[in-house]
FIDOKOL-56097 format. One record per residue: residue in three letters; x, y, z of N, C-alpha, C, O, CB in turn. Coordinates in Angstrom, 2 decimals. Glycine has a CB too. Layout:
  code      n_X      n_Y      n_Z     ca_X     ca_Y     ca_Z      c_X      c_Y      c_Z      o_X      o_Y      o_Z     cb_X     cb_Y     cb_Z
   ALA        X        Y        Z        X        Y        Z        X        Y        Z        X        Y        Z        X        Y        Z
...
! end
This chain:
  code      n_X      n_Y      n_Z     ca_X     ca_Y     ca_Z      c_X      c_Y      c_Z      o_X      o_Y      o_Z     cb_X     cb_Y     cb_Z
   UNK   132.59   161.16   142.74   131.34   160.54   142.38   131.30   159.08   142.83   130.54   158.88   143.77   131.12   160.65   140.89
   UNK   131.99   157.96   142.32   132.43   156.90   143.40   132.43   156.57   144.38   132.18   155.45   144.83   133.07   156.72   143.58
   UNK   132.83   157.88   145.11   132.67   157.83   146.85   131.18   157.67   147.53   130.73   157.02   148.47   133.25   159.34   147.51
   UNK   130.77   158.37   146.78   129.22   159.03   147.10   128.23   157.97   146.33   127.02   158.12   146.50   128.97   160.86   146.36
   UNK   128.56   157.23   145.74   127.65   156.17   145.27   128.13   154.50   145.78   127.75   153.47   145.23   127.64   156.33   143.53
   UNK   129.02   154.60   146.94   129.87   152.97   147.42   128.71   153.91   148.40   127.75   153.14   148.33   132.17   152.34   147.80
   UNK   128.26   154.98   149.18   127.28   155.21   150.60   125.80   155.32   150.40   125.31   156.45   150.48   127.64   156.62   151.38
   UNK   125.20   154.54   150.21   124.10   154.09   149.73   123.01   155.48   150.63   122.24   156.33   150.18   123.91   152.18   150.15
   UNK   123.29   155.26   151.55   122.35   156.25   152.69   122.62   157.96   152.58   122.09   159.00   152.97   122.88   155.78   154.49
   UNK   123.59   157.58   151.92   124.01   159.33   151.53   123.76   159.46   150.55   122.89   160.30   150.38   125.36   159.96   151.56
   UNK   124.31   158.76   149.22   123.25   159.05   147.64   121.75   158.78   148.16   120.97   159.28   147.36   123.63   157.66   146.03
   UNK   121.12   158.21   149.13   119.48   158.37   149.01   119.14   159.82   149.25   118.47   160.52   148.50   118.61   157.44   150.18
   UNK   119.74   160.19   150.46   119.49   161.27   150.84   119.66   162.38   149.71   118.68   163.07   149.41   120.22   161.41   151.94
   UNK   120.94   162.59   149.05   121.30   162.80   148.14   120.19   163.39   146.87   119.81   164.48   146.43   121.95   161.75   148.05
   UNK   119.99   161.98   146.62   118.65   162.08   145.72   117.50   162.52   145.77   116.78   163.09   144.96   118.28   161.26   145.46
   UNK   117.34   161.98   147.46   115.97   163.20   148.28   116.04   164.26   147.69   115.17   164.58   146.87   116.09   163.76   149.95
   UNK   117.40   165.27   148.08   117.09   167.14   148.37   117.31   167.38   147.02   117.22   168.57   146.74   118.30   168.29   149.55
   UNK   117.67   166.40   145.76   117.77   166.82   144.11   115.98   166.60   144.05   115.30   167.34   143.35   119.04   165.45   142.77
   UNK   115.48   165.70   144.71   114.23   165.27   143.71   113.04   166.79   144.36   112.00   167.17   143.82   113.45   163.03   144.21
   UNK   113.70   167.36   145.65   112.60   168.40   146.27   113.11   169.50   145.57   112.19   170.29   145.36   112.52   168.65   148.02
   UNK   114.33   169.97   145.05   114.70   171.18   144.20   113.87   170.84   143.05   112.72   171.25   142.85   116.34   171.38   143.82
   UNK   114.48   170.12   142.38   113.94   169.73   141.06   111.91   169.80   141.04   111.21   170.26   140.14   114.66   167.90   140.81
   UNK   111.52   169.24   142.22   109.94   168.98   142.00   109.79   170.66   142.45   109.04   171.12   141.59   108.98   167.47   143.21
   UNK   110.09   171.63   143.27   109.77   172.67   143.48   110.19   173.76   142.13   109.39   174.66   141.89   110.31   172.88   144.78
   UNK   111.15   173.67   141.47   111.22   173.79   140.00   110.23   174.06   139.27   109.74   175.15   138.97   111.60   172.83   139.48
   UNK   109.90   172.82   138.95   108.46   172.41   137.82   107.34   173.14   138.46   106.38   173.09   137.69   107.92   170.51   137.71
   UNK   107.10   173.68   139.35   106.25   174.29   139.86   105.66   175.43   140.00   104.51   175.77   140.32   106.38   174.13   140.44
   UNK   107.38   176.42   139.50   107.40   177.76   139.64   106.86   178.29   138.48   106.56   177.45   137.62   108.66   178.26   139.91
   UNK   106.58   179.77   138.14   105.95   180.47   137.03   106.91   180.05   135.92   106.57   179.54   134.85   105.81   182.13   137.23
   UNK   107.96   180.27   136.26   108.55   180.03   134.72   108.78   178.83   134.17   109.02   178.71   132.97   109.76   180.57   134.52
   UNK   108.72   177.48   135.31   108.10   176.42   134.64   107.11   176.55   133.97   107.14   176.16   132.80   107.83   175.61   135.28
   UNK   106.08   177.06   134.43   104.47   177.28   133.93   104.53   177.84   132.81   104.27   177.38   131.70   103.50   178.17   134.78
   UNK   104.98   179.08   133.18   104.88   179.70   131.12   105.87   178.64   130.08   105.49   178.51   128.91   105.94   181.90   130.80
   UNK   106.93   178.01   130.46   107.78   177.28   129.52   106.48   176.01   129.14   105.83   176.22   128.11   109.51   176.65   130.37
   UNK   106.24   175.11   129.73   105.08   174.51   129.10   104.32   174.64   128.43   104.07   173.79   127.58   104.54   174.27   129.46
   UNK   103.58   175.86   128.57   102.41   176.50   128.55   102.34   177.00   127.27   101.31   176.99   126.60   102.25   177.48   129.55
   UNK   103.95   177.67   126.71   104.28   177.92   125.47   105.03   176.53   125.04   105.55   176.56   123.92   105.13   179.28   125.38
   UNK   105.09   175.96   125.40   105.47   174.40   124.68   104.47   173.80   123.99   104.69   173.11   123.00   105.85   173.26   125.68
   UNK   102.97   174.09   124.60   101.75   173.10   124.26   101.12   174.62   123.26   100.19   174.32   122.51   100.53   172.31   126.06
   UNK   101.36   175.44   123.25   101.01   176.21   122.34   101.43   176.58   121.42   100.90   177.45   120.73   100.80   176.85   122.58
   UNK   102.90   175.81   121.09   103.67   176.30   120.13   104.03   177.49   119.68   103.89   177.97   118.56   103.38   175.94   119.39
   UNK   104.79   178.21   121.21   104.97   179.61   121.22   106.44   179.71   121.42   107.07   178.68   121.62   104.12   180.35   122.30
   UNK   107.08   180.93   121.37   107.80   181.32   122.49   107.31   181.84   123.94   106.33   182.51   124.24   108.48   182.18   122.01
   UNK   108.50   181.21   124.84   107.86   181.12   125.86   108.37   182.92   125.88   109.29   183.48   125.28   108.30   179.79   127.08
   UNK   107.14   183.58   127.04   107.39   185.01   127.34   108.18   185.57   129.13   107.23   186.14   129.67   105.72   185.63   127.12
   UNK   108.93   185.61   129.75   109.44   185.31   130.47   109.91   186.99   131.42   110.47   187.33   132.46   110.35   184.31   129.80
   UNK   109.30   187.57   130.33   109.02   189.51   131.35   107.87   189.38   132.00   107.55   190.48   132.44   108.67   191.28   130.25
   UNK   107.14   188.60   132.25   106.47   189.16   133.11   106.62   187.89   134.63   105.66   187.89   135.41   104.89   189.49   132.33
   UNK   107.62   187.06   134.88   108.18   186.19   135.91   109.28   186.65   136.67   110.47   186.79   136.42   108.57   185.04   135.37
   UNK   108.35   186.92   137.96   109.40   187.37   139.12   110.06   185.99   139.97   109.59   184.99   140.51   108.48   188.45   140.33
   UNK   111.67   186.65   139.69   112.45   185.06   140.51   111.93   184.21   140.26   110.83   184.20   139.71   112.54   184.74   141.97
   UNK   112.87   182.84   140.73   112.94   181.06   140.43   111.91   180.81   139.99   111.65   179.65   139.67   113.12   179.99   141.57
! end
């Protein structure tokens, strides 16, 4: 971890391809229903979400 944070241009990059996983994440259905039953004060329902 040290190593990778003394290379400034490699933790950016780094941080790039975490911040495009992570933002493509929040995006998917089962992000969607987890919110969705968050703001509804549900359980979230998660049979009917195909893959990521």
């Amino acid at each position: 971890m040290k190593q990778i944070m003394r290379d400034v241009e490699k933790l950016a990059s780094r941080m790039g391809a975490d911040r495009a996983v992570f933002t493509k994440r929040l995006q998917s259905d089962g992000a969607r229903e987890a919110f969705t039953a968050l703001s509804e004060t549900r359980r979230p329902d998660f049979t009917r979400i195909n893959g990521p």
